[in-house]
N, CA, C and O of each residue as an XYZ file, in Angstrom:
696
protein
N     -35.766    -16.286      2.679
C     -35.592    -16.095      4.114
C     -35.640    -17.441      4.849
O     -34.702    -17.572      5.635
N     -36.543    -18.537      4.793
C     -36.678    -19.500      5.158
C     -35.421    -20.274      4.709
O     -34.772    -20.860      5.576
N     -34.985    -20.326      3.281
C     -33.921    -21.106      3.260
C     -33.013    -20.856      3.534
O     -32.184    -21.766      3.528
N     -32.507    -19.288      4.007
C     -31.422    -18.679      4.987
C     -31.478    -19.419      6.527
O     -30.393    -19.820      6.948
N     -32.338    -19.564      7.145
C     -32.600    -20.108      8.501
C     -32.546    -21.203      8.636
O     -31.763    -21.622      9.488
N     -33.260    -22.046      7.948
C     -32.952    -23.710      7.583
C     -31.543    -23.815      7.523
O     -31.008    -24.311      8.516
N     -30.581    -23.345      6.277
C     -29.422    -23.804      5.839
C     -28.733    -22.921      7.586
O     -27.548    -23.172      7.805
N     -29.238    -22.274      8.343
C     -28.327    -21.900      9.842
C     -28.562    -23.200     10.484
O     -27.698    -23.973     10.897
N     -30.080    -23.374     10.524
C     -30.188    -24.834     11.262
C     -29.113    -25.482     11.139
O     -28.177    -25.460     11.939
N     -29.192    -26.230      9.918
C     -28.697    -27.344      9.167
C     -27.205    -27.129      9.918
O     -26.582    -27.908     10.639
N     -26.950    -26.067      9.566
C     -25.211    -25.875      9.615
C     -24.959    -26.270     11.356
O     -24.068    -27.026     11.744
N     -25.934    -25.590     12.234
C     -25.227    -25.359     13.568
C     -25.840    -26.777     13.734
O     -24.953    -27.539     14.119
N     -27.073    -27.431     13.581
C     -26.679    -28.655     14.027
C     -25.585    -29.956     13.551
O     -25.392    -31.091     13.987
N     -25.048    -29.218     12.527
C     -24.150    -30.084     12.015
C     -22.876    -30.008     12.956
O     -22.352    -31.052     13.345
N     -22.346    -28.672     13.346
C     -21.419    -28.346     14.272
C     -22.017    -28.726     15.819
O     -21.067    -28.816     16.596
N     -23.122    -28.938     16.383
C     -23.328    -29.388     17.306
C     -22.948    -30.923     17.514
O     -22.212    -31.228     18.452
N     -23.486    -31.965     16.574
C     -23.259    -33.113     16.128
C     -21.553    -33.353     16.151
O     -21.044    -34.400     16.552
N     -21.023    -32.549     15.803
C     -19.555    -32.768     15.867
C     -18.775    -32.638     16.888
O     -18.048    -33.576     17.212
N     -18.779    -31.523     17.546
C     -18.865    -31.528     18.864
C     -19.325    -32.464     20.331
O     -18.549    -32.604     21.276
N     -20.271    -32.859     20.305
C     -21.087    -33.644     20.328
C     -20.041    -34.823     20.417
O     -19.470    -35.057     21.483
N     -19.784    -35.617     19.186
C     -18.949    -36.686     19.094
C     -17.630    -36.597     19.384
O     -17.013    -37.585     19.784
N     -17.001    -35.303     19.201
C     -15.828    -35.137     19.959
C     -15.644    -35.630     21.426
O     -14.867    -36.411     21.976
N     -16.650    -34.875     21.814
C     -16.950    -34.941     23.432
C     -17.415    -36.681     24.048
O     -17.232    -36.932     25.239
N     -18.009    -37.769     23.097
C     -17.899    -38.597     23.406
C     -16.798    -39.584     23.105
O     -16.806    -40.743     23.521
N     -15.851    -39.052     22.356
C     -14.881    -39.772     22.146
C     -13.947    -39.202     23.733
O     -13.779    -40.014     24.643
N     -13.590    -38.215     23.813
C     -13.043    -37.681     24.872
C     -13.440    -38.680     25.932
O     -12.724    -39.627     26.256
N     -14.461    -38.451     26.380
C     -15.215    -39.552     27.302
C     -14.892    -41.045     27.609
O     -14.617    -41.827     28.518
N     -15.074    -40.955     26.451
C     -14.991    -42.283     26.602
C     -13.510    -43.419     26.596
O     -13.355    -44.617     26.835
N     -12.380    -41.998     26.082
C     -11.091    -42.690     26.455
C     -10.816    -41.744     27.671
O      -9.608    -41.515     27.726
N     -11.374    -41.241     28.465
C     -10.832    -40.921     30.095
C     -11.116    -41.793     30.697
O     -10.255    -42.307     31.410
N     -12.719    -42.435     30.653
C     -13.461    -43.642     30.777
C     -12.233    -45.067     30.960
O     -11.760    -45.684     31.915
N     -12.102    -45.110     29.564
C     -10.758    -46.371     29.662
C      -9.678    -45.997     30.187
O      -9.291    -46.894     30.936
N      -8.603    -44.653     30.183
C      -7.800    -44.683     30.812
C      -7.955    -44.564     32.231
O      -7.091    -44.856     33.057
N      -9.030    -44.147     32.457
C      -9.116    -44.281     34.117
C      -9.528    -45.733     34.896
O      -9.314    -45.990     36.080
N     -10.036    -46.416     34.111
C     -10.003    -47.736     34.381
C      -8.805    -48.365     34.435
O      -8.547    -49.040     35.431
N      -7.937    -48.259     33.447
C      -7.332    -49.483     32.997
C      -5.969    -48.615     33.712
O      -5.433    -49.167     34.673
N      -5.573    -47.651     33.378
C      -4.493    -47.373     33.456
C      -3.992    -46.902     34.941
O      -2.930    -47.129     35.520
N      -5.295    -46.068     35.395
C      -5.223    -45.416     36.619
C      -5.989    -46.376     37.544
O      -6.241    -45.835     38.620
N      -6.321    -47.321     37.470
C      -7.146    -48.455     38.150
C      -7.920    -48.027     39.357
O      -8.175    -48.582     40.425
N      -8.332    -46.371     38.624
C      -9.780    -45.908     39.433
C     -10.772    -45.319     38.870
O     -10.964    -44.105     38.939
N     -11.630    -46.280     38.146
C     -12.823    -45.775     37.119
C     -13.792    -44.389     37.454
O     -14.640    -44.326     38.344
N     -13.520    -43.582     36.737
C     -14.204    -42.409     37.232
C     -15.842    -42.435     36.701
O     -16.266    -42.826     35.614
N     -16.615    -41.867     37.884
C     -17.810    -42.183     38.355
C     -19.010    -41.283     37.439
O     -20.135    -41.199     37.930
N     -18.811    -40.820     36.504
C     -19.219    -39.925     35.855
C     -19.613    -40.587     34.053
O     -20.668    -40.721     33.433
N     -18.511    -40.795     33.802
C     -18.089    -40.753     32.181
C     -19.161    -41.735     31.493
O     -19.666    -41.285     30.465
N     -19.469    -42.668     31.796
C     -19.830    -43.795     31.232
C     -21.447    -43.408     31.263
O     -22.145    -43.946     30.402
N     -22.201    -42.328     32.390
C     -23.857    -41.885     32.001
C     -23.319    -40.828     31.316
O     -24.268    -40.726     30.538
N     -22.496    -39.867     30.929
C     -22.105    -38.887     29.941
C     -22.141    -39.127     29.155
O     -22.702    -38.426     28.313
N     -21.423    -40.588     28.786
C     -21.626    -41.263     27.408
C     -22.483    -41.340     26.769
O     -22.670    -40.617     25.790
N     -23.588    -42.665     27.333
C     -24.559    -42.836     27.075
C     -25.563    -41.222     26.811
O     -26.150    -41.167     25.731
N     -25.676    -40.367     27.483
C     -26.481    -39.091     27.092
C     -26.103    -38.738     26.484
O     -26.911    -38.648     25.560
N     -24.884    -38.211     26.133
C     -24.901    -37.767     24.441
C     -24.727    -38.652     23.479
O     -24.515    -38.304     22.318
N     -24.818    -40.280     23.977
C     -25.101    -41.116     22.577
C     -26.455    -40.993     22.120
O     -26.852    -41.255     20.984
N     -27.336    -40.452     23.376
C     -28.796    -40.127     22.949
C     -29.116    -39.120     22.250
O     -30.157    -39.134     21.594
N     -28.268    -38.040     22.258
C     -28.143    -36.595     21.930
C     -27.635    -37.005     20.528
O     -28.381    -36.754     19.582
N     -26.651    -37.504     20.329
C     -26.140    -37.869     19.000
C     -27.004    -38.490     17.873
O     -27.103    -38.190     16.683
N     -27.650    -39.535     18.687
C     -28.688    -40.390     18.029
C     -30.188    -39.759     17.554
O     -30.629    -39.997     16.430
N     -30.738    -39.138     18.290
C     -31.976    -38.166     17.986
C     -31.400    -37.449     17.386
O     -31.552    -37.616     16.175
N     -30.520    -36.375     17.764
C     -30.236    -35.053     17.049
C     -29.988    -35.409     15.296
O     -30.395    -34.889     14.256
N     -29.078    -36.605     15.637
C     -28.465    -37.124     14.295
C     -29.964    -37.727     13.221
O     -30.391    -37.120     12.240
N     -30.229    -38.357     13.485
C     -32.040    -38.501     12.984
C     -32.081    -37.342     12.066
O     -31.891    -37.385     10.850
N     -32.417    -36.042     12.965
C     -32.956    -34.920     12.456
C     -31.695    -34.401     10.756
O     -31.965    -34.289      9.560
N     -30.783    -34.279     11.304
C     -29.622    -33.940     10.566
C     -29.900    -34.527      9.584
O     -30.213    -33.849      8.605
N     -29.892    -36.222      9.456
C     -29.832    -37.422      8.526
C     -31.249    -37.061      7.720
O     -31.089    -37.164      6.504
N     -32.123    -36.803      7.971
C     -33.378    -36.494      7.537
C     -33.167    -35.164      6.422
O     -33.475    -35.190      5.231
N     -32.526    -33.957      7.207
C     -32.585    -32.978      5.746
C     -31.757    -33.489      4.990
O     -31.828    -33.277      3.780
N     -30.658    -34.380      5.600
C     -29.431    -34.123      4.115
C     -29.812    -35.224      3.027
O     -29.215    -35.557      2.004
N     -31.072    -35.703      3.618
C     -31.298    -37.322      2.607
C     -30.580    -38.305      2.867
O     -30.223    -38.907      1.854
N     -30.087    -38.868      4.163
C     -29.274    -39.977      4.424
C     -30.224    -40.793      4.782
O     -29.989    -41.907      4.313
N     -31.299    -40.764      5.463
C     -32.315    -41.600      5.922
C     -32.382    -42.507      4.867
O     -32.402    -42.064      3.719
N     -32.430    -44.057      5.135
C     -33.247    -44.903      4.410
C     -34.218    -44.938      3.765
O     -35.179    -45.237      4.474
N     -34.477    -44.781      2.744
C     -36.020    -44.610      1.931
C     -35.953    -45.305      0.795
O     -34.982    -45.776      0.203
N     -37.507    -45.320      0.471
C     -37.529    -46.361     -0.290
C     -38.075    -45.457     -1.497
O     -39.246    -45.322     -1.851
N     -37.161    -44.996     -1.922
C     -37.443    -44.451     -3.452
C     -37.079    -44.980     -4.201
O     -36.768    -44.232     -5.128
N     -36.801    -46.509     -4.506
C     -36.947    -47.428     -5.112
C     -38.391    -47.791     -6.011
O     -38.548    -48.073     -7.199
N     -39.008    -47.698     -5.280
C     -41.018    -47.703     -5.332
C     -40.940    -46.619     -5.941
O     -41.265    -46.662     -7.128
N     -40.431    -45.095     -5.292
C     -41.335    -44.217     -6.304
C     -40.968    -43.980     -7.363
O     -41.724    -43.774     -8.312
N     -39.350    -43.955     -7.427
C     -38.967    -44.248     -8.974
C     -39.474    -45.104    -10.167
O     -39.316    -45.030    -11.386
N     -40.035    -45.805     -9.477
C     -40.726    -46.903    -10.702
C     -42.168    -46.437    -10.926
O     -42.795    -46.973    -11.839
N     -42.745    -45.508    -10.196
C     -43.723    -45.268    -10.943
C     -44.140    -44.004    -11.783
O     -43.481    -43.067    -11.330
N     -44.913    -43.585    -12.769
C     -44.938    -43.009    -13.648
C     -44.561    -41.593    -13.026
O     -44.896    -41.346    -11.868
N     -43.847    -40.635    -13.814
C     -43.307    -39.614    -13.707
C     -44.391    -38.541    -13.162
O     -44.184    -37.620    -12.372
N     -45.290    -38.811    -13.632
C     -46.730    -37.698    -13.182
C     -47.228    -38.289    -12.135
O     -48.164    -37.574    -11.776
N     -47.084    -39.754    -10.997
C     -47.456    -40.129     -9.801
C     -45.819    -39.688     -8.775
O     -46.023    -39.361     -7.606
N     -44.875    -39.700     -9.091
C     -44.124    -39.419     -8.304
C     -44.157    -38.396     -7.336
O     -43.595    -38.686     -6.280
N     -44.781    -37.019     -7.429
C     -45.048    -35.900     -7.144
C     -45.321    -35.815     -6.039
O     -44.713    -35.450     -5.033
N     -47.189    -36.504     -6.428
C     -48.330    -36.968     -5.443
C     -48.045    -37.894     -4.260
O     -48.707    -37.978     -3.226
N     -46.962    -38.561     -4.587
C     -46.460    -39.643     -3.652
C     -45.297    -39.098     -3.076
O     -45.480    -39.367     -1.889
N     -44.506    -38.665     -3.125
C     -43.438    -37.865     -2.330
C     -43.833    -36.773     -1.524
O     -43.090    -36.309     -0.658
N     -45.087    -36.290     -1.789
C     -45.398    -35.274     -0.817
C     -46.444    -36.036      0.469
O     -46.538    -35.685      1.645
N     -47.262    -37.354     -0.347
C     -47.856    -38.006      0.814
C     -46.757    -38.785      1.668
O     -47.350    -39.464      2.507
N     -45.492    -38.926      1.757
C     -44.743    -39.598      2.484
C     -43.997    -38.406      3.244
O     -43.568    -38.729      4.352
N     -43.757    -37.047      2.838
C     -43.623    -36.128      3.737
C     -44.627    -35.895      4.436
O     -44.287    -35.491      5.548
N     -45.668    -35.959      4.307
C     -46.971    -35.549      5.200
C     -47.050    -36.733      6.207
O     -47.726    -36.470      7.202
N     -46.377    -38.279      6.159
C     -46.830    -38.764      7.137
C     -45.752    -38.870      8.009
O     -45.695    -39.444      9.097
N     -44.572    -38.004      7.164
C     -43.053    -37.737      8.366
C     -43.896    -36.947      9.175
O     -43.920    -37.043     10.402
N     -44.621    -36.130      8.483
C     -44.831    -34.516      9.278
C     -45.830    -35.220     10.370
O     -46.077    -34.743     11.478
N     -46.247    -36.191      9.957
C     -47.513    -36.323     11.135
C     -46.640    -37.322     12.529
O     -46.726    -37.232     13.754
N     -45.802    -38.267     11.598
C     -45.297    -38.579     12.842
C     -44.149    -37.738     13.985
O     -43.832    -38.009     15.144
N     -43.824    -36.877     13.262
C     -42.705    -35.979     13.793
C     -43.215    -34.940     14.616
O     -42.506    -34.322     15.411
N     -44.637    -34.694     14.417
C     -45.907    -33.690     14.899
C     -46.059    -34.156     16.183
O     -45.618    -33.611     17.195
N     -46.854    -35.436     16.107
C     -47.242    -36.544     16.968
C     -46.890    -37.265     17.910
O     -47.423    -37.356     19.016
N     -45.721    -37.958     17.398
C     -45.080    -38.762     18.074
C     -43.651    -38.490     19.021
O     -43.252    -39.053     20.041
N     -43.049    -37.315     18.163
C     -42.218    -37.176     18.782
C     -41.793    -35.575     19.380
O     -40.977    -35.390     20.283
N     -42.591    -34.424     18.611
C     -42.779    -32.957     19.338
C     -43.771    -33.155     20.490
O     -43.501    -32.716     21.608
N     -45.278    -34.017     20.158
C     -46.471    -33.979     21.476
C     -45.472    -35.159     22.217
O     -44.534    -34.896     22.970
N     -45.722    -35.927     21.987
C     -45.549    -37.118     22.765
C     -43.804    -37.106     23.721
O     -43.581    -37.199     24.928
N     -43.052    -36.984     22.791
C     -41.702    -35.977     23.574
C     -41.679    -35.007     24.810
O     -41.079    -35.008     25.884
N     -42.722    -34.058     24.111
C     -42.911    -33.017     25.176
C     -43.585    -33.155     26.275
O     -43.487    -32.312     27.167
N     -44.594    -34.535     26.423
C     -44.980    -35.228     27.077
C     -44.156    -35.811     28.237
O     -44.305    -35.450     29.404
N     -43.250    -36.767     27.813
C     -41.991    -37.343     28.932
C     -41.251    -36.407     29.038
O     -40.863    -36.422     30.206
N     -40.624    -35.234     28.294
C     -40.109    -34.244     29.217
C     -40.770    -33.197     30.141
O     -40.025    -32.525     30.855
N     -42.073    -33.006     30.186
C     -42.337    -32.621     31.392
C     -42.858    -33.354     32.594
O     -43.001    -32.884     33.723
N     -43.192    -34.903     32.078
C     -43.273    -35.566     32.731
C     -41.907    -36.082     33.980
O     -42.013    -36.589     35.097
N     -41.182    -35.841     33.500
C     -39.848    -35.896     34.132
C     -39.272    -34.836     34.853
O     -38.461    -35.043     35.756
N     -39.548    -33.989     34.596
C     -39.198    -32.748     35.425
C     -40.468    -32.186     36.206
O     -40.363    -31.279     37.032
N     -41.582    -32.749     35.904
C     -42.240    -32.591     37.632
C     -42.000    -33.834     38.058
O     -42.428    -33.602     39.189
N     -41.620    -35.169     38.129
C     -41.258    -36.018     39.222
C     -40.084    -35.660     39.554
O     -39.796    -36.494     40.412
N     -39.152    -34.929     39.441
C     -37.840    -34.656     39.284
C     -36.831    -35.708     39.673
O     -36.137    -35.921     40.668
N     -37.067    -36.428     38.207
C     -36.258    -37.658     38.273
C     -34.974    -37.512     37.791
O     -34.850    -37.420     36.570
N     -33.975    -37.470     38.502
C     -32.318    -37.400     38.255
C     -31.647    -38.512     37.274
O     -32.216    -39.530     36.878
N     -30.625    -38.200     37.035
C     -29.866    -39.333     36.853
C     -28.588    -39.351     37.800
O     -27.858    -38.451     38.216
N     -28.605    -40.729     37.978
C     -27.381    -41.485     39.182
C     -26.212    -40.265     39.536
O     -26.110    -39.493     40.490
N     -25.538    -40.435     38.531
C     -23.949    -39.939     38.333
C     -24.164    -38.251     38.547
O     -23.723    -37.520     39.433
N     -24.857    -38.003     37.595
C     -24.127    -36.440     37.099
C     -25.470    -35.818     37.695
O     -25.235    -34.612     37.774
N     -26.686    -36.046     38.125
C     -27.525    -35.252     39.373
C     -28.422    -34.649     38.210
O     -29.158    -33.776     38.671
N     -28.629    -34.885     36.532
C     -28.944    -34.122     35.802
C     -30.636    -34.638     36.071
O     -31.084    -35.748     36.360
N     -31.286    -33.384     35.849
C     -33.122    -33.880     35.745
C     -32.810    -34.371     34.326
O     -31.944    -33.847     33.625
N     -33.555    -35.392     33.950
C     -34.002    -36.739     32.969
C     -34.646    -36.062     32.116
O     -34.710    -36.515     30.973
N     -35.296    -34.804     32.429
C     -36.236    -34.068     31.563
C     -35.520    -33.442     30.575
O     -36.122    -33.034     29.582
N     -34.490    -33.318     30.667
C     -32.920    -32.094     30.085
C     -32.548    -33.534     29.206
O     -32.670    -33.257     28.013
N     -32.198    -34.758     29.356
C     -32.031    -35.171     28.606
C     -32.807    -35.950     27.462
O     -32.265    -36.621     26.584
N     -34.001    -35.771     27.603
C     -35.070    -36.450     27.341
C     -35.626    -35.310     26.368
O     -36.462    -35.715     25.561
N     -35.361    -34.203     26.320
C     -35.755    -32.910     25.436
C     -34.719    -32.884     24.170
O     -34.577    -31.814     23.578
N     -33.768    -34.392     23.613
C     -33.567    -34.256     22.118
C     -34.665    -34.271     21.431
O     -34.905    -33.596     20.430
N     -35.907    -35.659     22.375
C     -36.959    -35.625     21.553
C     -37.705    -34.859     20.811
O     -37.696    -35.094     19.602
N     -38.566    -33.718     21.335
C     -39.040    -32.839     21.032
C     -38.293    -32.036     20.220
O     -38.659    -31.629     19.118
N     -37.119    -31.772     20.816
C     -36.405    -30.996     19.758
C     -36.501    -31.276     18.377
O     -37.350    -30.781     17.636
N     -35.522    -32.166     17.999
C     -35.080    -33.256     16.871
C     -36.829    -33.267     16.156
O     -36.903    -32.968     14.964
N     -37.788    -33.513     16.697
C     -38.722    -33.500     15.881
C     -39.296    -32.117     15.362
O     -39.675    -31.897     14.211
N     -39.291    -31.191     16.464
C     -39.566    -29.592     16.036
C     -38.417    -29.463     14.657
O     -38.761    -28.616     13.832
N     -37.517    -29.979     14.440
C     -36.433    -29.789     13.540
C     -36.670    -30.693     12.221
O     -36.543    -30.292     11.064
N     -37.099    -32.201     12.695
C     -37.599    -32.768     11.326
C     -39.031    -32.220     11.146
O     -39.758    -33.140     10.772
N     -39.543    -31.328     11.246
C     -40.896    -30.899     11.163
C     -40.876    -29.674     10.343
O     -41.753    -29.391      9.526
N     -39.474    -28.718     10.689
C     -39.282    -27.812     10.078
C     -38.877    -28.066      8.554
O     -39.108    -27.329      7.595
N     -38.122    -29.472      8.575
C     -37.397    -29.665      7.289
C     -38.197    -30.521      6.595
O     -37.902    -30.730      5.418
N     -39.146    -31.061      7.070
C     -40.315    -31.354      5.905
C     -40.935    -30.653      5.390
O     -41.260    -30.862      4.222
N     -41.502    -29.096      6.349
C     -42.287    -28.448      6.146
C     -41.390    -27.927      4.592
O     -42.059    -27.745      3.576
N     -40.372    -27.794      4.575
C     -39.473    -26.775      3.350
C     -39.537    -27.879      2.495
O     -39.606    -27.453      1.342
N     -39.551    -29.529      2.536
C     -39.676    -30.284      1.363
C     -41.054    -30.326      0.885
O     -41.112    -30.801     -0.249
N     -42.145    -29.999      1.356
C     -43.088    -30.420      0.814
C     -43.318    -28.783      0.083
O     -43.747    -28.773     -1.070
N     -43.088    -27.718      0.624
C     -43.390    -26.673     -0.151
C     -42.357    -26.161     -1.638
O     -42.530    -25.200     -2.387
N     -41.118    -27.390     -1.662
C     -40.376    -27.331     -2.727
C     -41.011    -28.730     -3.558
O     -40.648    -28.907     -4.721
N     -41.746    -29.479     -3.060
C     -42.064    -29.922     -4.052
C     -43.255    -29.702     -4.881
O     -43.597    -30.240     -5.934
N     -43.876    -28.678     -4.084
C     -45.142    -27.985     -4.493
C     -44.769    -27.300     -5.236
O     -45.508    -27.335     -6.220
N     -43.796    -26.481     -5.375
C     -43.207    -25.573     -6.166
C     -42.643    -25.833     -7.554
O     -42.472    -25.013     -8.456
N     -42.391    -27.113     -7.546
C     -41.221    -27.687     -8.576
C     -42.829    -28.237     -9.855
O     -44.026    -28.523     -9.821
N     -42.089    -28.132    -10.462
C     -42.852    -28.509    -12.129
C     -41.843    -29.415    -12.592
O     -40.630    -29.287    -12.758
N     -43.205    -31.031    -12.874
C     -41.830    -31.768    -13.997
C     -41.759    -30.779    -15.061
O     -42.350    -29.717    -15.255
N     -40.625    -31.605    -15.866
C     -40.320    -31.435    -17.030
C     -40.819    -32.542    -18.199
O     -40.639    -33.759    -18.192
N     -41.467    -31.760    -19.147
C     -42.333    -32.931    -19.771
C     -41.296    -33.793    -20.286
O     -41.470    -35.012    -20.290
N     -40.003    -33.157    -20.813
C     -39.418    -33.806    -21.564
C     -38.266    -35.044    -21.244
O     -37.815    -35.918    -21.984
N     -38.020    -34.744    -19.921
C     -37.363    -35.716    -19.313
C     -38.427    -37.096    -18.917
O     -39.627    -36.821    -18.892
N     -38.068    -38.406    -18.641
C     -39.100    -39.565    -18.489
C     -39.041    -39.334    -17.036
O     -40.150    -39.420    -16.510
N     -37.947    -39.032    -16.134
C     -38.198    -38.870    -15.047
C     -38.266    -37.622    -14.456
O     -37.791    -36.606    -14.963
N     -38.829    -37.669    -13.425
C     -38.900    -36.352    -12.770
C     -37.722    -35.429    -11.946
O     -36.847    -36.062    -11.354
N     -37.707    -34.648    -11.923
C     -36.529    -34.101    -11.118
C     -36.797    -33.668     -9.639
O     -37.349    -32.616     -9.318
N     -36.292    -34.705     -8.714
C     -36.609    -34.533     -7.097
C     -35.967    -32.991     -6.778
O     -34.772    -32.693     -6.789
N     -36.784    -32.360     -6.574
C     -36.411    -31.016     -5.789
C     -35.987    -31.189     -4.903
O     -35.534    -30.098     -4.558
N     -35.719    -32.092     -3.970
C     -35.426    -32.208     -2.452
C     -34.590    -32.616     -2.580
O     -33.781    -32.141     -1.783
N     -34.114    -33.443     -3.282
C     -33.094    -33.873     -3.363
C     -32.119    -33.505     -4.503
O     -30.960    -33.866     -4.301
N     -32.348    -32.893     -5.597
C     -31.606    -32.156     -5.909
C     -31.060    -32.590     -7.447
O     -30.413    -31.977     -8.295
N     -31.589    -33.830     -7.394
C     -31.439    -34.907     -8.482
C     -31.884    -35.348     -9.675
O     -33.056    -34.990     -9.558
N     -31.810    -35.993    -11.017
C     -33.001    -36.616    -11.491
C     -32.862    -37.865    -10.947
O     -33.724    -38.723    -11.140
């Protein structure tokens, strides 16, 4: 059941993300043709931009995080013995989970309501700051969810004595 809902996550934020970039490409050549071509820059496009480059950028985080695109350094854990790998892949999800807990669901949810009781706008498009400022929280409620499913698949997973290395459940790999 959980990995039915996850893999919906996964999917609709993947189609959000795309969308998403559609919409800033759109943007951003009305942006230039209304500059350049129509030599009357429209007053809008360019904070549209920028907000869903924020939207793109957090949201994308989250995305990059389940599919394993994130940078990591499993370089280190590969090199160490097949029976420490385990122990150590689940303490580096636990300190995603703490910063994703922490830093960016509390502390997120923090500047977005902080922003919507000063009801601080933005310039152009009149939007409360709080609306755009809520990838944070999101994006982390989402990498929070998708750690929570790596650390209970790696709890789940048993090496194999017979292989030297271990087989990453999360990733899917030896």
């Amino acid at each position: 059941m959980m990995q039915m809902l996850l893999s919906f996550i996964s999917k609709l934020l993947e189609k959000i993300l795309m969308l998403a970039m559609a919409a800033i490409v759109v943007t951003v050549t009305w942006q230039v043709f209304s500059r350049f071509i129509m030599q009357s820059p429209s007053s809008f496009t360019e904070e549209l931009a920028r907000f869903l480059l924020i939207w793109i950028g957090i949201l994308g985080s989250a995305y990059a995080y389940q599919s394993k695109a994130h940078l990591g350094l499993d370089l280190f854990v590969d090199k160490l013995a097949p029976v420490k790998q385990k122990p150590v892949r689940i303490l580096i999800e636990l300190i995603v989970l703490v910063f994703a807990c922490g830093v960016m669901m509390y502390g997120g949810a923090l500047l977005v309501l902080m922003n919507i009781e000063l009801k601080q706008t933005s310039a152009a498009l009149g939007l409360n700051m709080g609306l755009i400022y809520s990838a944070i929280p999101l994006s982390g409620t989402l990498i929070m969810l998708f750690c929570l499913d790596n650390i209970i698949r790696l709890i789940e997973s048993t090496p194999s004595a017979s292989n030297s290395q271990t087989k990453d459940p999360i990733k899917g790999e030896s």
